[in-house]
Steps between C-alpha positions, in 0.01 A plus 500: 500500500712351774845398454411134525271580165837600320728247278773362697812471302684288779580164245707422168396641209360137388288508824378822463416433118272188635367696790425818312452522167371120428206582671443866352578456167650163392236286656241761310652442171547107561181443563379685166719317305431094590104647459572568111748184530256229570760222590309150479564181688814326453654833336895548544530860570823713505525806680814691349700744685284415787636699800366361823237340320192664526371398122536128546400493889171662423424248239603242802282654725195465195561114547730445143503159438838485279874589504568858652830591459657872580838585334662808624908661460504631869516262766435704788120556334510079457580520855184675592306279272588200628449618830118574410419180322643124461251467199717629221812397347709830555829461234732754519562658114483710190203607333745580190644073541174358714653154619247317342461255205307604207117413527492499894180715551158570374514814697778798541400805695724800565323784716618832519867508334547414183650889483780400720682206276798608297379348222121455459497339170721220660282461778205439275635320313629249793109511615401366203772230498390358802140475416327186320345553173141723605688604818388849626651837626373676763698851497453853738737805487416851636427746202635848443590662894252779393191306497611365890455849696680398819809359288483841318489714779790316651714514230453888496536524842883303512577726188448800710646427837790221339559627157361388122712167527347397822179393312653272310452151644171561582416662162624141366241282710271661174490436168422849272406263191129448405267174490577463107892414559466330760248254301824503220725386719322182631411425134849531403580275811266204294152556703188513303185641617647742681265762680591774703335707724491829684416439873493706801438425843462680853842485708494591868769633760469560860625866396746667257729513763515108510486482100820739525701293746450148374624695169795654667631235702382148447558544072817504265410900551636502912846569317366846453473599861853311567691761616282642710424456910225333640342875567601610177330222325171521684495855428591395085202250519225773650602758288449266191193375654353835564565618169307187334223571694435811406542417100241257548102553492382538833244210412818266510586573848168431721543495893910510408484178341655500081261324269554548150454335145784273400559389146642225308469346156360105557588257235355185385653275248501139386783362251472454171 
């Protein structure tokens, strides 16, 4: 692999996001959600805590007929969003107070982070405001880090170079709960037929080195290499990413490239 075949981290973190990991992993999981969705003609569809987008710009790009709106707290993401497509309404905003009136949408997706609200149970509960009566929920969050080997490894790796809080933030992008609560806590939120299910799919990196260094330095997690140099970091990040390459099957890691099962817990829901 050349250098030209390596990530470069050379933008915001917003940026890097869109160029990055929307196309390895977001755009994956997007795409697998709107299939079990099934949005019809003439649907209005929120996409809450939207980053730059990625959810309702897909749907876009599948030629929605309908009201696509993305609501999202940081604006820099918006930013980026907006930037990428004029056919959204992008509305800066809490998923725990969605600016919306009650009964705006037949559809409210949220992929990959209901695990990072403060307060889940008010977030569901706002999704359900929002929604007409026989509105749906669309719903993906990544399941338990052990059942995500690359995530794993990662976290062990950053515990043993960085110390046992270093894992931390990354150990929260997971949720360590099983399929069963997870189906409570829509339920409790006022959704009916609420099914959940246990899906994995095939993520792919240029190499572990590039996994490790959009994790290190275009994340929350770049405060960990703060205080060090430029040399000192790049020696942090190749260290880490040497050590997650060798926890991981050699299977994952054909012709240098990281591919590896990711999973998440999908969830499909209509109200009561």
């Amino acid at each position: 692999m050349t250098v030209h075949d390596h990530w470069q981290m050379d933008a915001s973190a917003p940026e890097l996001y869109e160029r990055y990991l929307v196309p390895a992993i977001t755009s994956v999981w997007a795409d697998d959600l709107l299939d079990r969705i099934e949005s019809a003609k003439g649907e209005s569809v929120l996409d809450v805590a939207c980053g730059t987008g990625v959810v309702a710009r897909r749907l876009a790009e599948r030629g929605h007929v309908g009201r696509l709106v993305g609501v999202d707290l940081n604006g820099a993401m918006l930013a980026v969003a907006r930037a990428k497509s004029s056919d959204v309404e992008w509305i800066e905003g809490s998923a725990l107070d969605l600016p919306f009136a009650s009964r705006s949408f037949d559809v409210v997706l949220r992929q990959l982070g209901l695990q990072f609200f403060p307060d889940r149970p008010q977030a569901l509960r706002e999704m359900a405001r929002v929604l007409r009566p026989s509105g749906r929920l669309g719903l993906s969050f990544y399941s338990a880090i052990e059942h995500t080997p690359a995530a794993h490894a990662f976290v062990q790796a950053l515990d043993k170079f960085l110390g046992a809080e270093s894992s931390r933030t990354k150990r929260a992008e997971h949720l360590s709960c099983g399929a069963d609560e997870v189906g409570v806590w829509v339920r409790q939120a006022g959704f009916d037929r609420v099914d959940v299910e246990t899906v994995s799919k095939q993520i792919s990196f240029p190499s572990p080195l590039d996994y490790v260094r959009f994790q290190l330095t275009a994340t929350p997690m770049a405060a960990l290499l703060k205080g060090e140099d430029g040399a000192g970091r790049e020696r942090l990040i190749t260290a880490v990413a040497d050590d997650v390459a060798g926890r991981l099957d050699s299977a994952m890691l054909p012709n240098g490239r990281l591919t590896f099962p990711q999973e998440s817990f999908v969830v499909l829901a209509a109200l009561r």
